[in-house]
FIDOPA-271526 format. One record per residue (C-alpha): x, y, z. Coordinates in nm, 2 decimals, decimal comma, always signed. Layout:
<nodes>
<node X="X" Y="Y" Z="Z"/>
...
</nodes>
This chain:
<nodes>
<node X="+9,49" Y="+6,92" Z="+9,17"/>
<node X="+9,13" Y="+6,80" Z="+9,12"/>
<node X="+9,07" Y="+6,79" Z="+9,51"/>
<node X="+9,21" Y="+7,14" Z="+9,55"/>
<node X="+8,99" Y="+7,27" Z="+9,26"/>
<node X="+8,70" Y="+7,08" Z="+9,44"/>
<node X="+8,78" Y="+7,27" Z="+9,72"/>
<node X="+8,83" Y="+7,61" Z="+9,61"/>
<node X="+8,57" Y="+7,89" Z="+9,66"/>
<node X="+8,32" Y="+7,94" Z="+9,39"/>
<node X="+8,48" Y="+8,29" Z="+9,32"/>
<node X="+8,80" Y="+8,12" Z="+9,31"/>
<node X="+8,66" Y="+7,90" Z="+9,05"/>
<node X="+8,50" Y="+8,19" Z="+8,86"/>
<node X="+8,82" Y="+8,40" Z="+8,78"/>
<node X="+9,00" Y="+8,04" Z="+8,68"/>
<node X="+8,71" Y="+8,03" Z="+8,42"/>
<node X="+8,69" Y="+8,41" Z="+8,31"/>
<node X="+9,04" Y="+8,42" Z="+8,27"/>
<node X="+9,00" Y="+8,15" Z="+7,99"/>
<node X="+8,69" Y="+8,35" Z="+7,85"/>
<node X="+8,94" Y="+8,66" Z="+7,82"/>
<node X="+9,18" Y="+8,43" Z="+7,62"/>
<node X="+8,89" Y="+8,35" Z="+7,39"/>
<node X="+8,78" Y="+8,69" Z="+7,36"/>
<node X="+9,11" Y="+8,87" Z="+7,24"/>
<node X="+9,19" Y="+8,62" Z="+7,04"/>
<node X="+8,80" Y="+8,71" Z="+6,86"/>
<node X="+8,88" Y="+9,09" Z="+6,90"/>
<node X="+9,24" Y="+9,10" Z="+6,68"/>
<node X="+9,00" Y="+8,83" Z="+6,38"/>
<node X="+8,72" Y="+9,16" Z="+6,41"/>
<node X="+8,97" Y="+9,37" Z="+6,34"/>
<node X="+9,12" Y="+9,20" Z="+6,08"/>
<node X="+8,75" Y="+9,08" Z="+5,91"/>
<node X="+8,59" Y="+9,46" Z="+5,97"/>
<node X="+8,81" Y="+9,62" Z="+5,68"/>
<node X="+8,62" Y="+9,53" Z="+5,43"/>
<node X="+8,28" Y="+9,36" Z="+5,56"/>
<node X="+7,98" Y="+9,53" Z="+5,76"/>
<node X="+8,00" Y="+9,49" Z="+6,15"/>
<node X="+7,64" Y="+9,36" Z="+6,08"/>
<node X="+7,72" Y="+9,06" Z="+5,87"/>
<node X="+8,03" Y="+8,98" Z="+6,10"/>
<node X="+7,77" Y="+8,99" Z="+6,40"/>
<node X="+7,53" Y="+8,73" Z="+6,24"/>
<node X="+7,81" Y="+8,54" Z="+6,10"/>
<node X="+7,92" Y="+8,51" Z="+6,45"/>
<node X="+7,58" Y="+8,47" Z="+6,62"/>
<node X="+7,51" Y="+8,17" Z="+6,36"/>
<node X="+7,83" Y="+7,99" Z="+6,44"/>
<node X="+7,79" Y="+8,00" Z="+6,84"/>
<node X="+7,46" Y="+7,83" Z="+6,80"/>
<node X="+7,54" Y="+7,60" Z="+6,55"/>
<node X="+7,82" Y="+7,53" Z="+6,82"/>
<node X="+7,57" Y="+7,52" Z="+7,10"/>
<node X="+7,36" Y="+7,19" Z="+6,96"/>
<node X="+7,64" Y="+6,93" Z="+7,07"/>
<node X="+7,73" Y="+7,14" Z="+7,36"/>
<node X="+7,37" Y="+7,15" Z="+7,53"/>
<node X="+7,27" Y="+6,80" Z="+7,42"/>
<node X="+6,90" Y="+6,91" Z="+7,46"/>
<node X="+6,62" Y="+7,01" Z="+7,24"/>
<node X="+6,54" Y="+7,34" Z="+7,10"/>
<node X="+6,21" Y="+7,35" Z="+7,32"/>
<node X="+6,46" Y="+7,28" Z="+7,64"/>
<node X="+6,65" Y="+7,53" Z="+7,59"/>
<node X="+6,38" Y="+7,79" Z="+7,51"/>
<node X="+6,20" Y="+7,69" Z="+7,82"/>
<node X="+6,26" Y="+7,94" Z="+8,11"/>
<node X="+6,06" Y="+8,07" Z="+8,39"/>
<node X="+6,18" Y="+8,38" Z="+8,32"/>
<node X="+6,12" Y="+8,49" Z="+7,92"/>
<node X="+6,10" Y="+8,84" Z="+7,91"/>
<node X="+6,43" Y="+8,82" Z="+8,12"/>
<node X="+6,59" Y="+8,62" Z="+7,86"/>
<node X="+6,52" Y="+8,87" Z="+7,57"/>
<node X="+6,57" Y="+9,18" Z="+7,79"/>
<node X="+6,95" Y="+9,08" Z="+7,87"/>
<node X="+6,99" Y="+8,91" Z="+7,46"/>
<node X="+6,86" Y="+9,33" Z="+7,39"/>
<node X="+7,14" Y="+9,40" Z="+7,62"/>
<node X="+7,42" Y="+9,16" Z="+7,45"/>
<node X="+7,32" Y="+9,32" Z="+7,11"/>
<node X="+7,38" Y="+9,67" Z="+7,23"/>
<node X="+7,69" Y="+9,57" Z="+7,37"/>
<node X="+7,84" Y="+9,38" Z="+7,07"/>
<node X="+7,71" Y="+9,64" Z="+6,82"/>
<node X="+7,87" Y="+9,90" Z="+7,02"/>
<node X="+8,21" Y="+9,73" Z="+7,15"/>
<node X="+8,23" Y="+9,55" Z="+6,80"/>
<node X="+8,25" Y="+9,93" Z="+6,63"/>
<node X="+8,48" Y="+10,07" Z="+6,89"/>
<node X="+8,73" Y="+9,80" Z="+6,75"/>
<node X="+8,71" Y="+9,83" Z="+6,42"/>
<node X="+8,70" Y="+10,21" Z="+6,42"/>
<node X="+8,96" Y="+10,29" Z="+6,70"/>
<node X="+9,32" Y="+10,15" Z="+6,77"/>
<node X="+9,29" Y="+9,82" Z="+6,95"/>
<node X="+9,45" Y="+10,00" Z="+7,27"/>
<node X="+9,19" Y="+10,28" Z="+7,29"/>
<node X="+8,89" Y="+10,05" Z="+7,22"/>
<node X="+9,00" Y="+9,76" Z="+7,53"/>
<node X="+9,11" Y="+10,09" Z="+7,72"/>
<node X="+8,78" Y="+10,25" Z="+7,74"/>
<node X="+8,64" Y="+9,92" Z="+7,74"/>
<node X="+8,73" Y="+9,87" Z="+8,13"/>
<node X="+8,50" Y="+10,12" Z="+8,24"/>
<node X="+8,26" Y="+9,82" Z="+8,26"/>
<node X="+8,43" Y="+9,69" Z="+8,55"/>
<node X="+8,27" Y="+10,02" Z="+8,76"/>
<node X="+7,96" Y="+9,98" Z="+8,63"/>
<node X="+7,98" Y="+9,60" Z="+8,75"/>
<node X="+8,11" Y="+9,67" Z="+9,10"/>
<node X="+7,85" Y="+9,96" Z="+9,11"/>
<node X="+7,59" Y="+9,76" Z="+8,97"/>
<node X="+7,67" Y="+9,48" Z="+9,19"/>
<node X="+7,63" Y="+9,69" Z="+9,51"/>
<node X="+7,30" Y="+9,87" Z="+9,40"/>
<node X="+7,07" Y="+9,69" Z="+9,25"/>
<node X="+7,17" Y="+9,31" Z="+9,36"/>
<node X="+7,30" Y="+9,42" Z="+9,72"/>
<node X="+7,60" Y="+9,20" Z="+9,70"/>
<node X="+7,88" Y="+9,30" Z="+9,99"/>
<node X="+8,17" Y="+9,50" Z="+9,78"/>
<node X="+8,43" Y="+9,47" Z="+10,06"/>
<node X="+8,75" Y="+9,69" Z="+10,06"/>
<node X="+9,01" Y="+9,43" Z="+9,86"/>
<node X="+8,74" Y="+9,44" Z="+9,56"/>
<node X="+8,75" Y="+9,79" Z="+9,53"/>
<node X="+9,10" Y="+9,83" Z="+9,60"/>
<node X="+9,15" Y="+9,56" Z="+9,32"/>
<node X="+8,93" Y="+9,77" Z="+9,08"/>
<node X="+9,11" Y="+10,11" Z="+9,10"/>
<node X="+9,43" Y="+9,99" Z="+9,10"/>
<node X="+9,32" Y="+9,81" Z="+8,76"/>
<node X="+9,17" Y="+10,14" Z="+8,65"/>
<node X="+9,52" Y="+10,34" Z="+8,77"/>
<node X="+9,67" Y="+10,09" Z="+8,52"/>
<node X="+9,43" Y="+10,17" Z="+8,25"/>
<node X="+9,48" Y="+10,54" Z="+8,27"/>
<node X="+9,86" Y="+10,51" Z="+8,24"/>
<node X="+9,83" Y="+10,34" Z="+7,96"/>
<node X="+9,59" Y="+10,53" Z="+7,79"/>
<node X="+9,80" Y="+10,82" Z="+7,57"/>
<node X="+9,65" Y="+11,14" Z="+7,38"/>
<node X="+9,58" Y="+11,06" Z="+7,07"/>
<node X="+9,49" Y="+11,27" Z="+6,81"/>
<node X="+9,35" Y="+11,09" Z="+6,57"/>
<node X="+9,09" Y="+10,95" Z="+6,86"/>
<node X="+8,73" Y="+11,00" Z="+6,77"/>
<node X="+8,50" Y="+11,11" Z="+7,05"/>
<node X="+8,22" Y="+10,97" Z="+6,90"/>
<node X="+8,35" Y="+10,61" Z="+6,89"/>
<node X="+8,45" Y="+10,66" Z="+7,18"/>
<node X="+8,14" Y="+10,74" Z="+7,33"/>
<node X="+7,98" Y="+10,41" Z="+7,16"/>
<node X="+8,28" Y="+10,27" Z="+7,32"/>
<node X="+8,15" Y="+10,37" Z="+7,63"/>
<node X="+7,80" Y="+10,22" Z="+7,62"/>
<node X="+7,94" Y="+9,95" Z="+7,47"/>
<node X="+8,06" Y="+9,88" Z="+7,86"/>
<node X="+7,78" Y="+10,00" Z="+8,02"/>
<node X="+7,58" Y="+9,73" Z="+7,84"/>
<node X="+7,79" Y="+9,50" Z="+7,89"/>
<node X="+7,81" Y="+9,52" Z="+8,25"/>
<node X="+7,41" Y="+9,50" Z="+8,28"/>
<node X="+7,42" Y="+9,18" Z="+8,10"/>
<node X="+7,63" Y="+9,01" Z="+8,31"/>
<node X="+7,40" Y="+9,15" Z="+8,63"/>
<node X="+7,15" Y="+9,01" Z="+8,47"/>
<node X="+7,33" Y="+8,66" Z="+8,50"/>
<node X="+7,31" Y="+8,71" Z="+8,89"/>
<node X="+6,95" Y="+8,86" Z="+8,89"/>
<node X="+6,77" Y="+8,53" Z="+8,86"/>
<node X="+6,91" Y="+8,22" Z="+8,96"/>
<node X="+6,64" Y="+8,02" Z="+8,78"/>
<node X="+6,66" Y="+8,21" Z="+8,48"/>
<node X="+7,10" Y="+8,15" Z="+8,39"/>
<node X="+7,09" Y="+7,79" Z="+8,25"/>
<node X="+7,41" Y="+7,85" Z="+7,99"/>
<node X="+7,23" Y="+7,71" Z="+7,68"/>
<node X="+6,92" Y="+7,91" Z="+7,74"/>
<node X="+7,08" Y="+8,23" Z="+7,76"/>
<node X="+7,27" Y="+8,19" Z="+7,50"/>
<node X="+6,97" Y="+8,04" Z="+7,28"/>
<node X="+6,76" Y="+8,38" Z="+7,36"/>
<node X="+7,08" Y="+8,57" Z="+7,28"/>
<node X="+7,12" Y="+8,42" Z="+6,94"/>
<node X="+6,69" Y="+8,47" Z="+6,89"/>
<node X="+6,69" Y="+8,85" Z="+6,97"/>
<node X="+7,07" Y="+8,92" Z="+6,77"/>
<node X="+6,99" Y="+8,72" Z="+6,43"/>
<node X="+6,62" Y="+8,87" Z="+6,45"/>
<node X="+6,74" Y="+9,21" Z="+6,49"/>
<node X="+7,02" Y="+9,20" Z="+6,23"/>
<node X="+6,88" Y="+8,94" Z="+5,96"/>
<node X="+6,75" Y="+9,25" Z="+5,71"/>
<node X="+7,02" Y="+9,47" Z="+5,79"/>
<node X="+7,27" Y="+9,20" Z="+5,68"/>
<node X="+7,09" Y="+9,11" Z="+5,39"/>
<node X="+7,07" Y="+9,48" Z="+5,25"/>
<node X="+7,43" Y="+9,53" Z="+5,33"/>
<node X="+7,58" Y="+9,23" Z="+5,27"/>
<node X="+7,94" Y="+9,15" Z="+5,10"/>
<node X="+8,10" Y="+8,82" Z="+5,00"/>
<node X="+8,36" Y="+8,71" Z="+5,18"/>
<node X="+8,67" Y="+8,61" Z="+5,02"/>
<node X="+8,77" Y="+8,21" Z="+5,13"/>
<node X="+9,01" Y="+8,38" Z="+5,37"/>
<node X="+8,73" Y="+8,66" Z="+5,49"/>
<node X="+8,51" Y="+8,31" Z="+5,57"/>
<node X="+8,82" Y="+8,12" Z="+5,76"/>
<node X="+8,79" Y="+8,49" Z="+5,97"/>
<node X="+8,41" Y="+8,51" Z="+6,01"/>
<node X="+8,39" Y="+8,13" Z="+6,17"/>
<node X="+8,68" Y="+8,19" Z="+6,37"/>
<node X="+8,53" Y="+8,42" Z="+6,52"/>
<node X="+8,23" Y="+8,29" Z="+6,56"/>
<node X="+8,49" Y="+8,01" Z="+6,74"/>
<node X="+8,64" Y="+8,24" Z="+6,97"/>
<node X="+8,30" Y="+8,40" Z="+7,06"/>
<node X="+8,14" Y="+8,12" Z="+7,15"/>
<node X="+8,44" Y="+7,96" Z="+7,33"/>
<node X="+8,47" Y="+8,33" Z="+7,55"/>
<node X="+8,06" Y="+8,37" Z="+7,59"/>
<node X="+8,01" Y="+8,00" Z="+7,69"/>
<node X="+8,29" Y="+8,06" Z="+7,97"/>
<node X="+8,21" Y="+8,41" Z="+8,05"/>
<node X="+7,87" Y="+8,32" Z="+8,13"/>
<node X="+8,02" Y="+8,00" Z="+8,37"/>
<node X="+8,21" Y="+8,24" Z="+8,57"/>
<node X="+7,95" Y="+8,48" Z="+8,64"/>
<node X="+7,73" Y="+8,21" Z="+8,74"/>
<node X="+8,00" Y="+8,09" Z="+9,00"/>
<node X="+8,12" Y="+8,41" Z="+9,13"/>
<node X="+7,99" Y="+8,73" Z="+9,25"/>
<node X="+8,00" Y="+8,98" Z="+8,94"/>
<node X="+8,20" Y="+9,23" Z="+9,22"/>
<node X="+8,48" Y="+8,98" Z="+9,30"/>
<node X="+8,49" Y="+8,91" Z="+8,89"/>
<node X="+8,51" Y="+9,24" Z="+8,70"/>
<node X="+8,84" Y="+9,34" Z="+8,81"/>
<node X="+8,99" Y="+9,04" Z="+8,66"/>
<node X="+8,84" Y="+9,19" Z="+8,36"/>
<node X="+9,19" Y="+9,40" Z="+8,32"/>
<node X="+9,34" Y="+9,12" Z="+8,20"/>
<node X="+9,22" Y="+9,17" Z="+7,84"/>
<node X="+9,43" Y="+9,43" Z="+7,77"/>
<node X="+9,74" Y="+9,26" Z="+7,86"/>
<node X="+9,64" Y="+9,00" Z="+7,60"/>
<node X="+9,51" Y="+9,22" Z="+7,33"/>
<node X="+9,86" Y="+9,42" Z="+7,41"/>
<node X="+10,02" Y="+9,11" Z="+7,34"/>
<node X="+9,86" Y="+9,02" Z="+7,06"/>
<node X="+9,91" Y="+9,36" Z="+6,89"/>
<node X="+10,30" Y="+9,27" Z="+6,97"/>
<node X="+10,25" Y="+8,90" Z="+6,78"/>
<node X="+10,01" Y="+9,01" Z="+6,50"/>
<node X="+10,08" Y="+9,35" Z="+6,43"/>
<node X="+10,43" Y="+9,45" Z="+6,53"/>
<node X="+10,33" Y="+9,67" Z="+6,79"/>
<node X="+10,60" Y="+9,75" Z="+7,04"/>
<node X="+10,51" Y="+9,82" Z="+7,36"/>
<node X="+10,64" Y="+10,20" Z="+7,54"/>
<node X="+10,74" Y="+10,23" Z="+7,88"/>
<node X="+10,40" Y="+10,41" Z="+7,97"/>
<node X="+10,22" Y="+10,02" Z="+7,87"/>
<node X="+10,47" Y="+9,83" Z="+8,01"/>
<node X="+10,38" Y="+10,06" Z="+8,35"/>
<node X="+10,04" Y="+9,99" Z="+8,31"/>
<node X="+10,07" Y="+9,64" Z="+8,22"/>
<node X="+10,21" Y="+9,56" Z="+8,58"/>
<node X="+10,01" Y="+9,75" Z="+8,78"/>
<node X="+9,72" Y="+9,55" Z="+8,60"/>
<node X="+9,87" Y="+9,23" Z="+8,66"/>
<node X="+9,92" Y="+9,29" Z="+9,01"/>
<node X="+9,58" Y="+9,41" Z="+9,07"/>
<node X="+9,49" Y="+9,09" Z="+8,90"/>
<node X="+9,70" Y="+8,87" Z="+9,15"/>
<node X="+9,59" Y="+9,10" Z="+9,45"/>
<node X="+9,20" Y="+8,98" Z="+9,35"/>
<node X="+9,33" Y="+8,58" Z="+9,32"/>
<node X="+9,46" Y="+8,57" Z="+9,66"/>
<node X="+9,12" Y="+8,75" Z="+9,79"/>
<node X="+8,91" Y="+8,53" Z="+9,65"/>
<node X="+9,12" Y="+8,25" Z="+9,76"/>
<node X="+9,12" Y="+8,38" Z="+10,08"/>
<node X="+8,75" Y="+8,37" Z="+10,13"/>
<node X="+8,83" Y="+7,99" Z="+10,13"/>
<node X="+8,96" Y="+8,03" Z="+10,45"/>
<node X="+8,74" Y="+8,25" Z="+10,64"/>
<node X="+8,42" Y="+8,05" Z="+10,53"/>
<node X="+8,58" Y="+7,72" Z="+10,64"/>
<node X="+8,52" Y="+7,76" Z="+10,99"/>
<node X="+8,15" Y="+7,85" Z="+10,90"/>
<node X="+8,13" Y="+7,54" Z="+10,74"/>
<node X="+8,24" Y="+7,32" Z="+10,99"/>
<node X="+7,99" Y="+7,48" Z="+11,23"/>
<node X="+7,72" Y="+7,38" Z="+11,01"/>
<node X="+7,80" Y="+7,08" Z="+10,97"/>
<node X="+7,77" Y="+6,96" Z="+11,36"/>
<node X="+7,45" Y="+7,08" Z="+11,41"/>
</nodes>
């Protein structure tokens, strides 16, 4: 097993470690939910932003100073701008809209990645990848039902909540000297605490013992789904990634089933499988990129 891993394709071994990232972060999105009916998306945000560094010490096992050191600064604090936009937004898109409507709309950062991708880092898009990504979308849109108590305008936040999303993790692939894990995520928590301190302390409400048990478990999940996220983007291409990207609404489907007796209709169940396939469909490509490059390789290696 460890040999085969060894030998697996970097994007291979990218969409093994975003898949666990998406475990993390549905597991975070159904405790925001919970924890945003009563406290300020603000103080959840800090709350959580505290815990991941406090988590990032051990993990690093370097120095403040190390980790703020970067060749790159202004890089660092442009894509921690980016993380804060997207969390505000994508944060408020759950607690204000259904779980379903906020990960629904939330896929559209999958096109802005594969666009992204192709534009502005010049990375080869090749057909599987976007075959991969429409289907997923297909499977978004049959699961996505009229709704009439939908807001447009959390929806819309919704929507930019993807857009910067999908910038921050170009911005992963931008530099490569600039994407050590515990630098990124040092900046991120510098830019999001600085931002949000006064607004958290002007808005702030005590949590109850069981509203605290929420707050750090998100904080848990979030750091366990950022720290992995970022690991896969820095492996694989952010094209041959973002489809996988579906797979979040499959969980947070099944976690609405678990949590929140939500029974799934035929139209999700549809959707759920066409998702799952596109999701297969983009293993076995990356896999077999194993293949094709091996011969490549081998050449190489005799001269």
């Amino acid at each position: 097993m460890i040999a085969r891993w060894r030998q697996s394709t970097e994007n291979f071994k990218g969409s093994v470690i975003l898949l666990v990232a998406l475990m993390a972060f549905a597991a975070m999105t159904v405790l925001i939910k919970v924890a945003g009916k009563r406290l300020p998306l603000v103080e959840i945000l800090i709350v959580r932003q505290l815990v991941m560094q406090a988590m990032l010490f051990p993990l690093a096992r370097t120095s403040l100073a190390q980790m703020l050191r970067t060749p790159h600064p202004f890089l660092q604090v442009f894509r921690g701008l980016l993380q804060l936009g997207a969390m505000t937004a994508s944060f408020a898109a759950v607690i204000h809209l259904s779980l379903a409507q906020a990960m629904t709309i939330s896929f559209s950062y999958a096109i802005f990645v594969t666009l992204g991708a192709g534009l502005f880092l010049k990375e080869s898009i090749d057909r599987e990848r976007w075959i991969a990504t429409v289907v997923g979308l297909l499977g978004v849109a049959v699961m996505l039902r009229p709704n009439g108590d939908s807001s447009i305008g959390w929806s819309i936040v919704a929507v930019f909540g993807a857009i910067f999303a999908a910038a921050s993790a170009l911005s992963l692939r931008y530099r490569p000297d600039a994407r050590r894990t515990d630098t990124v995520l040092t900046y991120q928590a510098l830019v999001l605490v600085s931002a949000l301190i006064v607004p958290t302390a002007l808005s702030w409400v005590a949590p109850t013992p069981l509203e605290w048990l929420v707050l750090l478990s998100v904080g848990l999940t979030g750091t366990m789904g950022q720290w992995m996220l970022t690991v896969a983007y820095q492996r694989g291409e952010a094209a041959a990634l973002a489809p996988l990207d579906f797979v979040r609404l499959l969980l947070t489907t099944l976690c609405g089933f678990l949590f929140f007796s939500e029974t799934p209709d035929p139209p999700v169940l549809v959707g759920a499988s066409i998702i799952f396939g596109a999701m297969i469909y983009t293993f076995r490509a990356n896999a077999r990129q194993r293949k094709r490059a091996a011969p490549q390789v081998e050449k190489l290696s005799t001269t």
